[in-house]
N, C-alpha and C positions, 0 to 999 in steps of 0.2 A: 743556567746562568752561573759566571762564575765571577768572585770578588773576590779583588786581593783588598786587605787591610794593611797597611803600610803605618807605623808610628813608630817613635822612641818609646814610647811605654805603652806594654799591653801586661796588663797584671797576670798574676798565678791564678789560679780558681781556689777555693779551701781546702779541698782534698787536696790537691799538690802538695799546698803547703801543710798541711796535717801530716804526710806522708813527711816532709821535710820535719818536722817538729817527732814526728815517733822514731824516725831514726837517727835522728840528732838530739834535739832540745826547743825548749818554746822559741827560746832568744835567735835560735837561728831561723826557725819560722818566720818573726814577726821583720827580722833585717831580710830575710830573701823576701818576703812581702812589699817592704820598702825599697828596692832596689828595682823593681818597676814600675812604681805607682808613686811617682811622687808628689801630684797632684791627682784630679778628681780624673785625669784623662786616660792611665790607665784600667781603674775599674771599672768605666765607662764602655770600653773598648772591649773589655774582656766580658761585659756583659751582652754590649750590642752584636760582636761574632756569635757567640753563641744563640742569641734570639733573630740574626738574621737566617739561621744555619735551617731552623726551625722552619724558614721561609721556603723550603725544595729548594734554595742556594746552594753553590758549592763556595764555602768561605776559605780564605788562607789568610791568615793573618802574618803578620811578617816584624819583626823585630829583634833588639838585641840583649845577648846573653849579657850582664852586666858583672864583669868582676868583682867590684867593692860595693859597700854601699856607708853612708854616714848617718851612723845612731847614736842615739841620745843616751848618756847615762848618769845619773846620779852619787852626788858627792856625798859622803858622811852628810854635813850638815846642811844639807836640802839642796843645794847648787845643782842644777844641769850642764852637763859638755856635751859637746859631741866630737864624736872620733869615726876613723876609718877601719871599716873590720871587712873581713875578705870571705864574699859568699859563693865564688866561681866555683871550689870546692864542692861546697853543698846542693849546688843545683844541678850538679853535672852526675852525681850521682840520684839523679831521680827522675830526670831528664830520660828521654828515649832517644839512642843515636838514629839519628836519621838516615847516616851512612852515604852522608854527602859532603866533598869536602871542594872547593876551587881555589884558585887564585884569584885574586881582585887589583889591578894595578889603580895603582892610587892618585890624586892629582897630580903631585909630583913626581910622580914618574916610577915609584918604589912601587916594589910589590910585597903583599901579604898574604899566607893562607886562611881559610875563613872556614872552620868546618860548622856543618850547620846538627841543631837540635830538634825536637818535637813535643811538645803535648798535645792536648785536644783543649777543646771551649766547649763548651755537649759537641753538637756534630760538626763542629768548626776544628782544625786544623791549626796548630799555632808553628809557627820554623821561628827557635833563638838565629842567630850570626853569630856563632863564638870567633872572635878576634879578640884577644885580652890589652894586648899591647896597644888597641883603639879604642875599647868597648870597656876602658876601664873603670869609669864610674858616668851614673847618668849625669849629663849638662854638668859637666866638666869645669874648674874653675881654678885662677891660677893658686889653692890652697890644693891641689890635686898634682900640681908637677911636682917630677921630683927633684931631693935636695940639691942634687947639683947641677942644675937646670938653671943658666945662668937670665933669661926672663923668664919668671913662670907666667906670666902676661899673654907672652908670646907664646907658647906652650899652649896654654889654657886655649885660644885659636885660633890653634892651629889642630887643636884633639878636638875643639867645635864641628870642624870642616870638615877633617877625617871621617868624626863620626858618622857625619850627615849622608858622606860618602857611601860612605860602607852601608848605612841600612837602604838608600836611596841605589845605587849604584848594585851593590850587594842583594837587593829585591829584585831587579827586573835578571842578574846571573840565574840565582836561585827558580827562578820562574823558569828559566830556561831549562836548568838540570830537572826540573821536575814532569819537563814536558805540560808547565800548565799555563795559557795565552788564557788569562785574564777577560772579561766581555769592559769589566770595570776595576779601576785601582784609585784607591782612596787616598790620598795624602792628607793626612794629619799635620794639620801645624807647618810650619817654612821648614823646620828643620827635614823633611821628606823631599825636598827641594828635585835632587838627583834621584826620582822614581821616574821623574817623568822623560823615558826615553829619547824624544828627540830635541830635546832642550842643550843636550849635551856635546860637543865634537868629542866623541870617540867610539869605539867597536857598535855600541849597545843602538847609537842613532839610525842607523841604516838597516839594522838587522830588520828582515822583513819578519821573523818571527812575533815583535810587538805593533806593527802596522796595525791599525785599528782600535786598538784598544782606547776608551773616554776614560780620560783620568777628571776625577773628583776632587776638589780642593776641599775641604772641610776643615773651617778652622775656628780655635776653639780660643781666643783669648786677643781681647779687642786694645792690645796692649802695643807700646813700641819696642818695648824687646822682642817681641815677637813677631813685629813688623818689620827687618832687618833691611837697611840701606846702602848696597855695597858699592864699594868706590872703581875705579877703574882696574886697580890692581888687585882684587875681590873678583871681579865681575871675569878679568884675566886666568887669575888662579882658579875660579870652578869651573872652566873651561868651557862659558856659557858660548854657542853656539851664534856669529856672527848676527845670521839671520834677527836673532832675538837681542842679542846683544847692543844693538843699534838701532833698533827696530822705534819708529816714532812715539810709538804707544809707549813704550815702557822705558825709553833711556832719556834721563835729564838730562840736553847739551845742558842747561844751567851751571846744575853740579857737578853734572859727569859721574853719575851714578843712577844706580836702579834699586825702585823698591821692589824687593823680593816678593813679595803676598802680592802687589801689582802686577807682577809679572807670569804668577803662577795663576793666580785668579783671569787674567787674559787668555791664557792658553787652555785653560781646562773649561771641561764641556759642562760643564757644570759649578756651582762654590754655595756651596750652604754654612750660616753661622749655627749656633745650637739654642739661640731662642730669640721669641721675637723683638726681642731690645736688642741683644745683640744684632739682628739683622739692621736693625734701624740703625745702632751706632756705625756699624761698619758702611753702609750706604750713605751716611755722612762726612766720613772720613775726606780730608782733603786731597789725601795721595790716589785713594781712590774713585775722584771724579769722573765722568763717564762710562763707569762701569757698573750702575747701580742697577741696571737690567739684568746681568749676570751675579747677583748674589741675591741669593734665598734662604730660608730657614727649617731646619728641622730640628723642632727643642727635643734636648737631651730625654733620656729616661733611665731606671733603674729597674733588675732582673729583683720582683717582689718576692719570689722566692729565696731570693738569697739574701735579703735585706730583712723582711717580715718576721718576728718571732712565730713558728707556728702555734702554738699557742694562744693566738689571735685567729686563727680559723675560727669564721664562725660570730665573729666578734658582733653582728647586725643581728644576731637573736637574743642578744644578750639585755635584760632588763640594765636603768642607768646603775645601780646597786653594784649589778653581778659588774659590769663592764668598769668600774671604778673600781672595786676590787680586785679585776684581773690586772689590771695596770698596774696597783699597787703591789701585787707578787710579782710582775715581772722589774716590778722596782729592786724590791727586796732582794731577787735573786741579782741585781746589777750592783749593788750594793754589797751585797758579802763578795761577790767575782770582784769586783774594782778595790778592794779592801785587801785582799789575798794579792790580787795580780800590781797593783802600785805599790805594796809593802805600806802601807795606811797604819798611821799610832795606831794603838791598839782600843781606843773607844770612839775611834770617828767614824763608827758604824751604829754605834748607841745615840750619838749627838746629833746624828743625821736623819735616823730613821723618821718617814711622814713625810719629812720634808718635801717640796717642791724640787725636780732637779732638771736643769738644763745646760744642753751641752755644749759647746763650740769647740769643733775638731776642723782646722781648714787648713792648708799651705799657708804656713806663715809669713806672706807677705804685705806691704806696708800700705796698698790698697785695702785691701781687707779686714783694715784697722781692726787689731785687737788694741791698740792703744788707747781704747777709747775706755773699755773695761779697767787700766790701770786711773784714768784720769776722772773715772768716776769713784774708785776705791780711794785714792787718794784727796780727796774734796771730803774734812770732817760729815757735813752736812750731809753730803750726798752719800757718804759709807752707812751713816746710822740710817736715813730712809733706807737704804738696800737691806740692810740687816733686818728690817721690819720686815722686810715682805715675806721672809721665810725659803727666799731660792737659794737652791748650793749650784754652783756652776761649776763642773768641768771641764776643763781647756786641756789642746792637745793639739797639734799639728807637723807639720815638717816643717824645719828652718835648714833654709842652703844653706851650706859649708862658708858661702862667699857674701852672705849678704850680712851684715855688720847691723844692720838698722834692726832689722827682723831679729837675730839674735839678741842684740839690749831689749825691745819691745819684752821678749819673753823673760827674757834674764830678771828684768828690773818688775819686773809681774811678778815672779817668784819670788822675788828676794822682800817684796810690801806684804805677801800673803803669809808668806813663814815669818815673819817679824812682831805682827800685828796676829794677840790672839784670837782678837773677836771674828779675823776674817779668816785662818788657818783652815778651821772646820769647812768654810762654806765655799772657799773657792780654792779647788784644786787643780794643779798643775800635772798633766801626764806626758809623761814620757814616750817616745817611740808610738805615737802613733801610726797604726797600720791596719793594714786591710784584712790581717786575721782575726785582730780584737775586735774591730770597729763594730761588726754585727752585733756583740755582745752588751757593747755601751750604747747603743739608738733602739736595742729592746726594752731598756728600763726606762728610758727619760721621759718629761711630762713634755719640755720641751727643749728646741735647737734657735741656734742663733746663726743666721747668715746676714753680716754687714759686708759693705764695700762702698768705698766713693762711688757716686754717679754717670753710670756707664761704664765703669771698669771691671765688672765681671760678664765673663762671656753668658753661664746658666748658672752653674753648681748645682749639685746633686744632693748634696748631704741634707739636707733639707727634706728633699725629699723620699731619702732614707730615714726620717723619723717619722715624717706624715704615714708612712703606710706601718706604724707603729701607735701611730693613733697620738704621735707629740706635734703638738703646734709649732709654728715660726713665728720666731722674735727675729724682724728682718726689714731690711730696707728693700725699697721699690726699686729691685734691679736685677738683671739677671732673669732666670726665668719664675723666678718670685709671682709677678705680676700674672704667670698661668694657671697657677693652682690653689695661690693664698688669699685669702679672704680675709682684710684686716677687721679688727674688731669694732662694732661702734654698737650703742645699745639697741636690740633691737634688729641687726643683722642676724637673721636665722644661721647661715651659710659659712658664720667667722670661720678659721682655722689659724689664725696669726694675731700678733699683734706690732705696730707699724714705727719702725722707730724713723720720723721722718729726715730729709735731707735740708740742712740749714749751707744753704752757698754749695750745692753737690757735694756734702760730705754728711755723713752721723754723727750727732754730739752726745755724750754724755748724759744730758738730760735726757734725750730720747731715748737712750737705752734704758737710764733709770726709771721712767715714764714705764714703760714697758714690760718692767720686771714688778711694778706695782700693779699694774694690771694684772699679770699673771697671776703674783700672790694673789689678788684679791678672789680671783674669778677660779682660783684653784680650791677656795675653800668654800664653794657655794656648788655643792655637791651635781643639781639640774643644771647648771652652765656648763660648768667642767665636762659631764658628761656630752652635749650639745658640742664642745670644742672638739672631743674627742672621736666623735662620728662623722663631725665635718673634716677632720683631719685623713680620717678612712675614706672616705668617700673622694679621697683623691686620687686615690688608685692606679683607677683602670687608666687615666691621660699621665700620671709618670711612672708609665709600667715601659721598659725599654723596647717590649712589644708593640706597642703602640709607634713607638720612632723607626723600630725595624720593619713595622707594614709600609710606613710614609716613604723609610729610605728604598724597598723593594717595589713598592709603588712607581717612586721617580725614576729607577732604573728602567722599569718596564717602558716609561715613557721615551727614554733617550734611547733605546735601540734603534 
């Protein structure tokens, strides 16, 4: 069987980027890290290739080489920005040439060359697209044209389209030069739109070479930007193909447009969300009525090996004694790293020590409400109960270039926490979040925080990159929360969470406060805590990315 994996972002593995950081420096590691991962989809990706690989698959995963990428840096007096710094350099040197180079004619009629790259995923296969001049930073925004680019609006896209082009358009080339006809091709997300062969009027539709092949819609974010609604002269420009173009099922005479994920979810032989809310929200969806027979679910999971401190081998023979103290050294050892690696005054590792720590690292956006953390620090009342409980929380995440709202969220977080001494200590702000650190901060924590409005997150992961660290979730009822978390209530043997609930589909501030009082309380009552800590381990084996790559080889077998 052979899978092609198709997406905008498929992350580095460690060693890559280790390799990038021994020949370079940290900071170029942790920006070539973030230049394909800029949400939870590609480490995701990069873990499920390689645990499908595992499966007697032949995997290719297929993606692009990203030029830039946009990191975060820190002012003398504690400010973050973020700026554009150029990683095409660094990655091209560590990269394996594949020694495959084509031409790609483009929507409009221009042509470009595209020479392609390689690493591996364990026995997965990964191919960059080097195009600079398209593939110049991920999800492109008009703070990305250049200066004399008289709309960067229009610019911004127009390198959308391009892009979409190229890894879509640009995957089924590649498949050809490689001589490898796919049994299955997965598209990731709308933006993979142009993978699917005969959607398109040009060369790739007719080629019998792709005949046959079940393309997979697999999509990860129950959102409307990610839902895209193209209008006539949209629908003209990607050169969707008559047949589909007009086609009753998928064109609004109304509007005189087409929803994108309607129309790919129509044609593909298959459409799985990645947990079982998200299937439900999606089957509810208005744009997608009558197609709730064609979408299913397979929740996300994470490669335990690469998330797990080893150090926790073992953890189930441990008396509660021994297993609180291992936790507690793999605190201390995150504690002195995170003190070193964020340049930390020089005794907020003394003031800290013991403490209770939990983390929230997520794409910073305004679903995800991190504002809810500023509007509980900011409420006198409600900063002094936090202060009692004893938690320090660290925050960190990616903020786009282009989102304004996300940007103040963080900004105005930072600038309450450095201002105010009583909270400076306890709630830290990090920088450049990435998929090289990351591992090192979800081994110390006691625990993680996953919030989001009501139905607005597809799964997320992170989460459950701390549970197999043996840290709880402080989270709401959303996402794939509700398959591994067990919230706490007195007397539930099984807890591993505690539940900050939804007032009107949103999280409020007291719930989170709620929340973080629990935690203190139950963190310093030695036989609970331990009890939280095994039911956290005991989640395992169901968000082991193993477990979704048997489900996803499973289905395939079934569609042959």
């Amino acid at each position: 069987m052979i899978i092609a994996e198709v997406a905008m972002e498929i992350a580095y593995n460690h060693d890559f980027l280790q390799k990038i950081a021994e020949k370079f420096n940290a900071d170029a590691a942790r920006a070539c890290g973030m230049s394909s991962s800029v949400g939870g989809i590609g480490p995701l990706l990069k873990e499920r290739i390689a645990a499908q690989a595992e499966l007697n698959a032949e995997i290719i995963g297929i993606s692009l080489l990203y030029e830039n990428v946009w990191v975060q840096g820190v002012h003398q007096w504690g400010q973050i920005f973020i700026e554009k710094k150029n990683v095409g350099a660094y990655l091209r040197k560590v990269l394996v040439d594949a020694k495959i180079k084509f031409n790609l004619t483009l929507p409009d009629g221009g042509q470009i060359e595209v020479k392609v790259w390689t690493t591996t995923l364990g026995k997965g296969s990964v191919y960059l697209l080097d195009a600079p001049e398209i593939a110049s930073v991920v999800y492109p925004g008009p703070e990305d044209a250049p200066p004399d680019y008289p709309n960067a609006g229009e610019w911004a896209d127009k390198q959308k389209l391009n892009q979409s082009w190229l890894i879509g358009r640009g995957a089924l080339a590649l498949l050809k030069q490689l001589n490898k006809k796919p049994d299955f091709l997965i598209q990731s997300e709308t933006p993979t739109f142009f993978a699917n062969h005969f959607l398109i009027n040009d060369e790739f539709r007719e080629d019998p070479f792709f005949h046959g092949i079940k393309y997979i819609f697999n999509d990860h974010t129950p959102l409307e930007y990610a839902h895209p609604v193209w209008n006539e002269f949209q629908v003209a420009r990607a050169k969707i193909h008559e047949e589909f173009a007009r086609h009753k099922n998928f064109w609004n005479a109304q509007s005189k447009s087409i929803d994108v994920t309607r129309l790919l979810i129509g044609v593909s032989a298959y459409t799985f969300g990645v947990s079982k809310k998200h299937g439900v929200v999606m089957r509810s969806m208005p744009s997608l009525k009558g197609l709730e027979d064609k979408i299913s679910t397979i929740t996300n999971g994470i490669a335990v090996k690469d998330w797990q401190h080893p150090g926790y081998l073992g953890h189930e023979k441990l008396t509660d004694e021994e297993l609180i103290a291992l936790k507690e050294i793999k605190k201390n050892e995150l504690i002195d790293w995170a003190w070193k690696r964020y340049r930390l005054w020089v005794n907020w590792r003394s003031k800290v020590r013991g403490k209770c720590f939990a983390l929230w690292t997520r794409r910073v956006t305004s679903y995800k409400r991190f504002d809810v953390l500023q509007s509980l620090l900011s409420d006198p009342a409600m900063k002094k109960r936090f202060l009692a409980t004893g938690v320090v929380v660290l925050v960190g995440g990616r903020i786009h270039q282009n989102d304004n709202l996300s940007q103040n969220v963080i900004f105005n977080l930072l600038d309450l926490v450095t201002r105010d001494k009583d909270l400076s200590d306890r709630v830290v702000v990090l920088d450049n979040y990435n998929i090289w650190d990351a591992p090192r901060l979800f081994s110390g924590v006691d625990a993680t925080i996953m919030l989001a409005d009501d139905g607005r997150e597809a799964s997320a992961t992170g989460f459950m990159k701390a549970q197999v660290n043996g840290a709880v979730v402080i989270g709401c009822n959303d996402g794939a929360v509700p398959e591994s978390v067990t919230f706490w209530k007195e007397g539930e043997p099984a807890a591993n969470g505690f539940n900050v609930p939804y007032v009107n589909g949103q999280p409020q501030p007291e719930g989170l406060l709620n929340a973080f009082e629990q935690l203190g309380r139950l963190y310093r009552d030695l036989p609970t805590r331990a009890k939280l800590v095994r039911a956290s381990f005991k989640a395992e084996s169901f968000v082991s990315v193993d477990r979704t790559a048997g489900e996803m080889i499973k289905l395939f077998e079934s569609l042959k």
